[in-house]
C-alpha positions as CSV (number, residue, x, y, z in Angstrom):
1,X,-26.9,5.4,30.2
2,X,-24.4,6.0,32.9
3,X,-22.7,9.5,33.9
4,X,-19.4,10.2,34.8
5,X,-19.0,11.6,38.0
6,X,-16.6,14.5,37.7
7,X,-13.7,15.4,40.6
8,X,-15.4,18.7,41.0
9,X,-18.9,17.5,41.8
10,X,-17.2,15.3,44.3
11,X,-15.8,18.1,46.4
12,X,-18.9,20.3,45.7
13,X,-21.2,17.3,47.0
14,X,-18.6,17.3,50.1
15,X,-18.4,20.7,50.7
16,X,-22.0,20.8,51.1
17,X,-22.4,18.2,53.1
18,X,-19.7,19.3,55.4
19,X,-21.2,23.0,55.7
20,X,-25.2,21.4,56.4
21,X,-23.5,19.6,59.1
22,X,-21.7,22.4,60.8
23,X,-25.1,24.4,61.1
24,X,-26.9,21.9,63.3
25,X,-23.9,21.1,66.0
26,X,-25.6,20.5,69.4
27,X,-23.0,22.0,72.0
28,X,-23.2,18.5,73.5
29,X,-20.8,17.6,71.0
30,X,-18.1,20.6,71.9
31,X,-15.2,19.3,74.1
32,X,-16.5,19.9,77.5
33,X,-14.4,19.7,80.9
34,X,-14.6,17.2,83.2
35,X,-16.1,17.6,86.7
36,X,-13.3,18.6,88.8
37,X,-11.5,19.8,85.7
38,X,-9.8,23.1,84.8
39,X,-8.6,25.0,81.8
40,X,-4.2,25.0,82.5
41,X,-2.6,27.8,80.5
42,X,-0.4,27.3,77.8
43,X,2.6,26.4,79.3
44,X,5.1,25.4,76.9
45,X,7.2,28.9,76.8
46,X,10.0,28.7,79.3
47,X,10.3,31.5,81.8
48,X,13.8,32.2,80.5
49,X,12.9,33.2,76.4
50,X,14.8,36.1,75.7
51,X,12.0,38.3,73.4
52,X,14.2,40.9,73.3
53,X,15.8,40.2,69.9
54,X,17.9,42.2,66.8
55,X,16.2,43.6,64.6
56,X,16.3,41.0,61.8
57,X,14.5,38.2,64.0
58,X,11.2,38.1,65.1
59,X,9.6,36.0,67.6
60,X,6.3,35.2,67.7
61,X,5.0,35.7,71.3
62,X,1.2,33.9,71.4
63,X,0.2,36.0,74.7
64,X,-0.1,39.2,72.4
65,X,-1.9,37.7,69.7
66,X,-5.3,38.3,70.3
67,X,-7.4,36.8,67.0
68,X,-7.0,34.7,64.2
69,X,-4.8,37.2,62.1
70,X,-1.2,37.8,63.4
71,X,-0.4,41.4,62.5
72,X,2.3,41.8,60.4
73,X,4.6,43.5,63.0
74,X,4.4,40.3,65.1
75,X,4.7,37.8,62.3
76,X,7.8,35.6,63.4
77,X,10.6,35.9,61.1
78,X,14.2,34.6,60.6
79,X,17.1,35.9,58.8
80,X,19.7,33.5,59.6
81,X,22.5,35.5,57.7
82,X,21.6,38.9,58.4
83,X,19.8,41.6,56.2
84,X,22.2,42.8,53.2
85,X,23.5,46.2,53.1
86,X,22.1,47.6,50.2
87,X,22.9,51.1,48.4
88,X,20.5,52.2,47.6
89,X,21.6,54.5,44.7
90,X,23.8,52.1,43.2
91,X,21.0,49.1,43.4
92,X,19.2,48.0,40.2
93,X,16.9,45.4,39.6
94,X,18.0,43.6,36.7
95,X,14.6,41.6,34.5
96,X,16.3,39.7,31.6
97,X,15.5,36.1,30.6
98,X,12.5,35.1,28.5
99,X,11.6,38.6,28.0
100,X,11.2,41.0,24.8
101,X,12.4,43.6,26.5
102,X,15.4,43.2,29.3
103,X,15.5,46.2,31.6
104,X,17.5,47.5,34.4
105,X,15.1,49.8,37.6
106,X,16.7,51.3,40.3
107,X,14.5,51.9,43.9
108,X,13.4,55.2,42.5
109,X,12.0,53.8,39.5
110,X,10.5,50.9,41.5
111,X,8.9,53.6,43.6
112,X,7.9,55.5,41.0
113,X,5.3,52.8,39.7
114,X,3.2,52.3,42.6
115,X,1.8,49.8,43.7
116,X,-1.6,47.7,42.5
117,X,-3.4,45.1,43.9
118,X,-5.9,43.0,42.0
């Protein structure tokens, strides 16, 4: 009798494997310097980068980030054609398409149904 070996034991068989080895790392395995050898900051910004910037752009300057997570504040963004002008009385979000029911919501009416997350 054989038995078919399925895609998902296959990456539950490596996963565990890969997290049994991580436990046991020796640090004599860690990149290490050299004698003689010293860290070199990151050097690749020039000294000229204008971080000033309008408001619709924003750069991501790696000296301020300070853990894995990059606040959303500093998160780089582009908007190569500017932000829209929108009114915001006359806007309305129009759902239509493969619905039953089509409907038109203006930013009150967006704002009016909260927000959930789940």
């Amino acid at each position: 009798m054989t038995q078919q070996t399925s895609r998902r034991d296959i990456l539950r068989g490596g996963l565990a494997v890969a997290g049994v080895s991580m436990v046991g790392i020796p640090v004599w395995v860690l990149p290490a310097l050299a004698q003689g050898e010293s860290v070199v900051q990151f050097t690749d910004i020039p000294d000229n980068v204008k971080w000033e910037t309008p408001p619709d752009i924003r750069l991501l300057d790696i000296r301020t980030i300070e853990g894995p997570f990059v606040p959303a504040d500093k998160f780089f963004t582009v908007q190569h054609y500017g932000h829209p002008i929108v009114d915001p009385v006359a806007f309305r979000l129009k759902v239509s398409g493969l619905v039953e029911k089509p409907l038109q919501l203006s930013l009150e009416d967006l704002k009016n149904m909260g927000s959930t997350v789940g």
